[in-house]
PARO-903168 format. One record per residue (C-alpha): residue number from 0; x, y, z. Coordinates in steps of 0.5 Angstrom, whole numbers. Example, Ala and Ser with C-alpha at 12.3 -4.5 7.8 and 13.67 -1.06 7.14 Angstrom:
BEGIN
0,25,-9,16
1,27,-2,14
//
This chain:
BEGIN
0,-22,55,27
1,-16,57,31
2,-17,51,36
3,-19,47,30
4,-12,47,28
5,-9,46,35
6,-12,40,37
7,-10,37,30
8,-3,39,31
9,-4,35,37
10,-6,29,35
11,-1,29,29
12,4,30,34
13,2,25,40
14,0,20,34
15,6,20,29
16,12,24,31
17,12,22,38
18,12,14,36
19,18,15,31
20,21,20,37
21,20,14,41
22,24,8,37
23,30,13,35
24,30,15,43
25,29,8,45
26,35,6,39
27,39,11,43
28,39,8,51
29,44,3,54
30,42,-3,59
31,41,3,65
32,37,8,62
33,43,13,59
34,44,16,52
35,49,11,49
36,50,8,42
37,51,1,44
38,46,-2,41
39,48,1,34
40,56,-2,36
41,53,-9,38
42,49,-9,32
43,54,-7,27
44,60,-11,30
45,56,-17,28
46,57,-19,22
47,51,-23,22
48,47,-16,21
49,50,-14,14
50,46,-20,11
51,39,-18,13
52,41,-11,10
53,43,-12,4
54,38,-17,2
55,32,-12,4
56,35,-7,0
57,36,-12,-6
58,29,-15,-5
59,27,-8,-5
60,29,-5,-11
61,28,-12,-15
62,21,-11,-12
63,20,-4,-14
64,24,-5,-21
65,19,-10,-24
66,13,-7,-20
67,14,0,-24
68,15,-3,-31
69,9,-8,-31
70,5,-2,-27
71,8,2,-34
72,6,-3,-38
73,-1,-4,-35
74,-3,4,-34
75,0,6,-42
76,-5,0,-44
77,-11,3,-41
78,-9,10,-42
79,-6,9,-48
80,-8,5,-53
81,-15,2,-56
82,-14,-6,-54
83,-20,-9,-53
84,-17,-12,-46
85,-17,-5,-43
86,-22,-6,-38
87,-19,-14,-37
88,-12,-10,-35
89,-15,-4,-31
90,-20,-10,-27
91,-13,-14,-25
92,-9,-8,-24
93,-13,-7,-18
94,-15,-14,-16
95,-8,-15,-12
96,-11,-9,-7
97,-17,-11,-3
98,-13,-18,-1
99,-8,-19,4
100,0,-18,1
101,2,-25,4
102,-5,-29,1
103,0,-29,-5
104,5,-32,-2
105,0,-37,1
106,-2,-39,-6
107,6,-39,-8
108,6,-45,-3
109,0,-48,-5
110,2,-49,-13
111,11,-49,-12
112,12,-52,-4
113,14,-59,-4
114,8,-61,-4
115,5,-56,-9
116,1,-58,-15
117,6,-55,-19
118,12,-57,-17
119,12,-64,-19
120,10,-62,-27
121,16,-57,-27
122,21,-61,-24
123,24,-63,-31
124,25,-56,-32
125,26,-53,-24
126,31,-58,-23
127,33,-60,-15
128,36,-54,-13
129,30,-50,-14
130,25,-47,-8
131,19,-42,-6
132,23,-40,-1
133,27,-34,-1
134,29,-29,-6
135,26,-32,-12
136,19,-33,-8
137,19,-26,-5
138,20,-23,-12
139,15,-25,-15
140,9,-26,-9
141,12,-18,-7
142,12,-16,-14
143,4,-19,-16
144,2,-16,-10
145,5,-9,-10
146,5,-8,-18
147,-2,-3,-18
148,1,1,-13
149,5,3,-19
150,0,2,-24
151,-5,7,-20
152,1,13,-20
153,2,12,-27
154,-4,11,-29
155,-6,19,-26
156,2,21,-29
157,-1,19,-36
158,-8,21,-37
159,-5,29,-35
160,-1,29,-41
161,-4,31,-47
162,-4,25,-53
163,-2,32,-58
164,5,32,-56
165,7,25,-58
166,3,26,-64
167,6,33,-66
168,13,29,-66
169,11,25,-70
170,9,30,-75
171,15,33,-75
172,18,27,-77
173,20,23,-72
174,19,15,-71
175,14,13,-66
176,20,10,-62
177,23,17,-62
178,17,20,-61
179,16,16,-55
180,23,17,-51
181,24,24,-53
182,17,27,-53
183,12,23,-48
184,16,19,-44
185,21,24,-41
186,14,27,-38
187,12,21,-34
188,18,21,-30
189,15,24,-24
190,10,18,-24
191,16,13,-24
192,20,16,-19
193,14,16,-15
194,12,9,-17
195,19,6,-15
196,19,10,-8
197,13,7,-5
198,14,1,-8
199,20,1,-5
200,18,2,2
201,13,-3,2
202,18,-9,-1
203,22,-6,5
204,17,-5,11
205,14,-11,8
206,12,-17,14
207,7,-22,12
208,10,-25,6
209,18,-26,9
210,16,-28,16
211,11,-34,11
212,17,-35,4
213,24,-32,6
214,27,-38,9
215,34,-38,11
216,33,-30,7
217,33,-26,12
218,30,-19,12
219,31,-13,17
220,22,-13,18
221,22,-20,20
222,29,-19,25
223,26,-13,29
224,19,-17,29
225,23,-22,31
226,28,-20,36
227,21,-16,40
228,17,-22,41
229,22,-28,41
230,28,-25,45
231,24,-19,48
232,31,-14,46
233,26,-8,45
234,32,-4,44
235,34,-8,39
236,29,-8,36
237,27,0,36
238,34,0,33
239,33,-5,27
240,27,0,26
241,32,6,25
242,36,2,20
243,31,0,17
244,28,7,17
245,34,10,13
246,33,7,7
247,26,9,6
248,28,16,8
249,34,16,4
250,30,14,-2
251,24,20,-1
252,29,24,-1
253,33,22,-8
254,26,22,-11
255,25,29,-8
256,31,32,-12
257,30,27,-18
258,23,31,-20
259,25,38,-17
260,32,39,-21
261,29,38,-27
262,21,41,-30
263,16,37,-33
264,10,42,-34
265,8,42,-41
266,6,48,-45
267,-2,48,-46
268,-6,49,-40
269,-12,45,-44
270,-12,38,-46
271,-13,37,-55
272,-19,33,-53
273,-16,28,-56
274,-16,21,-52
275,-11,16,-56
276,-4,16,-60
277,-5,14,-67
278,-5,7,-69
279,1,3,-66
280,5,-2,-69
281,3,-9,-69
282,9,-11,-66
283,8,-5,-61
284,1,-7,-58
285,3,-15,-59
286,9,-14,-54
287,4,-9,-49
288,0,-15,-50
289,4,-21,-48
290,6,-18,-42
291,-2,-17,-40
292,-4,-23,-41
293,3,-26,-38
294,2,-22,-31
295,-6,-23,-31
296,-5,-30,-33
297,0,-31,-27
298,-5,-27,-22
299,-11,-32,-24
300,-6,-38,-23
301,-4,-35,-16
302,-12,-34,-13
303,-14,-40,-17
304,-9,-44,-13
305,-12,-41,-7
306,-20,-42,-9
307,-18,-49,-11
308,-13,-50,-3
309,-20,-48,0
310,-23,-54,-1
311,-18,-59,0
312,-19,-63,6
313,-12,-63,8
314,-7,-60,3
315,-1,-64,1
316,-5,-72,2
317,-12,-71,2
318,-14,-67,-5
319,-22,-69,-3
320,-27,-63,-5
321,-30,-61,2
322,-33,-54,5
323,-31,-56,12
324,-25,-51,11
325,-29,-45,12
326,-34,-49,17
327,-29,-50,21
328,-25,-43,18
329,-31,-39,21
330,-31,-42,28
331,-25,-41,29
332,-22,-35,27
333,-30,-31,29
334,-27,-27,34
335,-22,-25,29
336,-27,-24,24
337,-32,-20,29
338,-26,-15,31
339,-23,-13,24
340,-30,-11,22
341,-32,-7,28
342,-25,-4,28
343,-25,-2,21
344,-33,0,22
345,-30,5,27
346,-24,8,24
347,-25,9,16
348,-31,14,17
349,-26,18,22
350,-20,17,18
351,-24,20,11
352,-26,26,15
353,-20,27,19
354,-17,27,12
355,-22,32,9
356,-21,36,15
357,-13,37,14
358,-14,38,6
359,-19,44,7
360,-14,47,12
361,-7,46,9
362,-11,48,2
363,-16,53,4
364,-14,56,12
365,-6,61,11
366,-4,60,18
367,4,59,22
368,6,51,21
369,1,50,15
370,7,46,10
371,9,43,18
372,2,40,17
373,2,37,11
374,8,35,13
375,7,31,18
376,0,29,16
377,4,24,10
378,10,22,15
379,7,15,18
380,5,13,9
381,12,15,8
382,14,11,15
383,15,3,13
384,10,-1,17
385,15,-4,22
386,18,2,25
387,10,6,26
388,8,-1,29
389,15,-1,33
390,13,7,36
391,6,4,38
392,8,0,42
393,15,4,45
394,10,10,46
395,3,8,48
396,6,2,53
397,6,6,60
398,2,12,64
399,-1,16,62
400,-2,14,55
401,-3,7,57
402,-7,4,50
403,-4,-3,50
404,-9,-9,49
405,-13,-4,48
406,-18,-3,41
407,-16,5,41
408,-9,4,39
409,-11,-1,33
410,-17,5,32
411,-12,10,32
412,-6,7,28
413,-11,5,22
414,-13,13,22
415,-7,15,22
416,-3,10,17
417,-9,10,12
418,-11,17,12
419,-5,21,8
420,-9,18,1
421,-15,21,2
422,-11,27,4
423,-8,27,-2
424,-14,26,-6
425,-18,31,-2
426,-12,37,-4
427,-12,35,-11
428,-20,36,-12
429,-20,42,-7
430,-14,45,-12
431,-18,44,-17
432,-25,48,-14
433,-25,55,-15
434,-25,59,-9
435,-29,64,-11
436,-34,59,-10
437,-33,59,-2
438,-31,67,-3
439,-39,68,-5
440,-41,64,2
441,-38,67,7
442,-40,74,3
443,-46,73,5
444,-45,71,12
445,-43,64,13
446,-37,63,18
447,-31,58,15
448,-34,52,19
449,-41,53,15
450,-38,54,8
451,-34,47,9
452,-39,43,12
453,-44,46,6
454,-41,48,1
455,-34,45,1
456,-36,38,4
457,-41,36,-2
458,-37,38,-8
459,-30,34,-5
460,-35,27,-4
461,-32,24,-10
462,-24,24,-6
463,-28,23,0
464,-31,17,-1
465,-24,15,-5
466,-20,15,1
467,-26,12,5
468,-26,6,0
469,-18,5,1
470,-19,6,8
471,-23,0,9
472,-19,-4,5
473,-13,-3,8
474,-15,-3,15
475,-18,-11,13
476,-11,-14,10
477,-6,-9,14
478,-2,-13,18
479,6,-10,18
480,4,-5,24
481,-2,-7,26
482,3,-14,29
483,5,-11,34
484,-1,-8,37
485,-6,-13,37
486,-7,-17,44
487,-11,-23,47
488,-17,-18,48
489,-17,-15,41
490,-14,-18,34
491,-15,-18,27
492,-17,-23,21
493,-10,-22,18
494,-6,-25,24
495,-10,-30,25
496,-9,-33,18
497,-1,-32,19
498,-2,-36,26
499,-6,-42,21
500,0,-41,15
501,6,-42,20
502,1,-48,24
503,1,-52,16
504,-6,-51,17
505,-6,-49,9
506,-13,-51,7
507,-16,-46,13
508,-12,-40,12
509,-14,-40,5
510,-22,-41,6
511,-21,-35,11
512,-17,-31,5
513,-23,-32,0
514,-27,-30,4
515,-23,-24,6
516,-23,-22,-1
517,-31,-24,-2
518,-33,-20,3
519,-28,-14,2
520,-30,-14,-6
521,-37,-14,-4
522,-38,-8,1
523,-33,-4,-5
524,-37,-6,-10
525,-43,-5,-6
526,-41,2,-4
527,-39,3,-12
528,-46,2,-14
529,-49,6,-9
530,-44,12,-11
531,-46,11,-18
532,-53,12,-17
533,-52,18,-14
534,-49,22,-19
535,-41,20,-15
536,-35,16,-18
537,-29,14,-14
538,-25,13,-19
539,-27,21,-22
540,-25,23,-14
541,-18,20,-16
542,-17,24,-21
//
């Protein structure tokens, strides 16, 4: 076991503290090599530097603002009420999740480009000055793809409070209203400001829709993208990396002291049993369900635009219905097709049981440096994209670990970017385990190997496979890290389409994200279906 932990904090060290180590130190060197803070004096003697600043952290809390109150509204309607459209509003709260972020800008670009099928209809209304392109355009495609982030962190904070408390409120004579802002809302209050932290980073460190719909709005993720692989300045690059890794820290930190300054813990340690307020008011559940029906409609709309683009034969000036798209998509794109597939294959079993692995020692194993573990095991999920593809390539780009344009690192990153989720589901079950159960084991002469793989392992399969699922995803549609390290030998199905949106290949790029999401949703499905036969649920492992 000694050596177990060993090795893991080797590879924590090498495969996440080392890159972000390597962009910070890099950020720190001159043109000949010594420790100097020029590039930091180059970047903020430009005036031109403030702009890209402001408008990610603009963009970021616009985006993460309206995410968690419609990922609010979406989790308090499933959790909370008995609206007929409960299951309709979970199904569309997740579907965003299993396609790449910047489909949703594609499909933007197809419905309010300037030769978009909406545009001409609501001109009258739009007017001549409005344009996709910018901030109006990346608040909306950011906050349609990053919503069920939040609406599957407080989908989990309100399901853990018992529907007594409100109710007791409002024996007590208080209003539904009061009830609702003195009583329960209070206790969800971790699940916002958890919410509106990841969301925030994600808007932050987002890549592909910026590159596709910012215009002349720029964003720091595209400007080091763009400082690396077009004016091939690394040091600026890594120091763009740096300022945009600031924010994010300084937002983990803020939501730290906003939870731990105050309690959220409520009196019973044992749920009611009951399952749903009393009755709400028509007003309340109309309001609740407008703005369902709004989202839901505007999500339909978006991934309808982009069924309907990948028919067209050449958008914008021949709207005939034809298969060609994904005929020729497949052909041309099949490399890619083939790479993301078989890397996904490789790294999502590896990270699901490197995840199981480090849950069971931080929750189960006392040793020196287990808080460290955990720590750094959720460095690279807290890290925005860009800057952990930035340290890749600063890190693994010369001996002795040379593993540029090699499929290893894209291996490598994919494991250690996805595997904090299936940690944090793996911690959560293990917690709720008792361990007399593992205790009985090695009684009778099992070693902590044997109780893990035997008794541990089989019980935890549920977070297992959850944290699998989310692996297998997120390694199909990844795209802000997975940029930097990709290679002639090896590339990825989301690059490829990038290359076909920035082309005008916009009939293409739409078969191929189709596809994606028909592929991905089958296998999850599939895997859905298996897991249910065989007495398991993913959706109970996340619980």
């Amino acid at each position: 076991m000694k050596l177990l932990i060993i090795i893991i904090f080797a590879l924590l060290l090498l495969f996440i503290a080392f890159p972000l180590f390597q962009v910070m130190s890099v950020s720190l060197l001159d043109t000949e090599g010594h420790l100097s803070l020029t590039n930091y004096a180059r970047l903020f003697s430009n005036s031109h530097v403030w702009e890209p600043l402001s408008n990610t952290l603009l963009l970021g809390l616009a985006v993460a603002v309206l995410s968690t109150f419609i990922g609010y509204v979406f989790a308090y309607v499933v959790v909370r009420t008995e609206l007929p459209l409960r299951k309709i509003t979970r199904a569309f709260g997740t579907f965003p999740m299993i396609s790449p972020p910047f489909v949703i800008a594609l499909a933007a670009i197809v419905l309010l480009g300037q030769n978009g099928a909406l545009s001409n209809l609501m001109h009258p209304i739009l007017g001549d000055d409005f344009s996709i392109y910018g901030f109006p355009g990346l608040v909306l495609v950011e906050t349609i793809s990053y919503f069920p982030t939040a609406f599957l962190i407080i989908v989990g904070t309100l399901s853990a409070i018992d529907p007594v408390i409100e109710d007791a409120a409002c024996n007590l004579g208080a209003t539904r209203r009061a009830a609702f802002w003195q009583s329960f809302f209070p206790l969800t209050r971790p699940g916002i400001y958890a919410a509106l932290l990841l969301v925030f980073i994600e808007s932050i460190a987002d890549f592909g829709n910026p590159l596709i719909l910012s215009g002349n709005y720029k964003v720091l993720s595209v400007e080091a993208y763009l400082k690396i692989t077009g004016e091939f300045d690394l040091p600026m690059g890594a120091t763009l990396s740096v300022v945009l890794l600031v924010p994010a820290v300084l937002a983990f930190i803020l939501q730290k002291i906003l939870v731990d300054k105050q309690s959220f813990v409520t009196l019973s340690g044992k749920s009611s049993g009951a399952s749903f307020y009393k009755p709400h008011s028509r007003l309340a559940l109309c309001t609740l369900s407008a703005v369902v029906i709004l989202v839901c409609a505007v999500i339909t709309l978006l991934y309808g635009a982009v069924l309907w683009g990948s028919f067209v034969k050449v958008w914008g000036s021949d709207h005939t219905l034809t298969f060609h798209n994904y005929v020729s998509g497949v052909k041309g794109s099949w490399g890619y097709i083939r790479d993301t597939f078989s890397l996904a294959a490789v790294a999502t079993p590896v990270t699901g049981v490197f995840g199981l692995i480090i849950a069971y020692l931080v929750v189960r194993q006392n040793f020196i440096g287990r808080t460290a573990m955990e720590v750094l095991s959720m460095l690279s999920f807290a890290v925005p994209g860009t800057v952990v593809g930035v340290g890749y390539v600063l890190a693994f780009n010369d001996a002795p670990f040379l593993l540029t344009g090699t499929s290893a690192i894209i291996i490598i990153l994919f494991i250690f970017r996805n595997m904090p989720v299936g940690i944090r589901s793996s911690i959560a079950s293990l917690k709720q385990l008792d361990p007399s159960i593992e205790e009985a084991a090695r009684n009778l002469g099992a070693d902590a190997a044997t109780t893990m793989i035997e008794i541990t392992a089989p019980l935890l399969a549920p977070a297992f496979f959850s944290g699998v699922a989310y692996s297998f995803v997120r390694c199909l549609t990844a795209i802000s890290a997975v940029i930097f390290v990709v290679s002639g030998s090896w590339n990825l199905l989301t690059v490829s389409l990038l290359g076909q949106v920035e082309s005008g290949f916009l009939s293409i790029a739409c078969a191929l994200c189709v596809l994606l999401i028909l592929v991905a949703g089958s296998i999850l499905g599939g895997m859905q279906l298996w897991l249910s036969r065989v007495g398991l649920n993913v959706e109970e492992g996340d619980k």
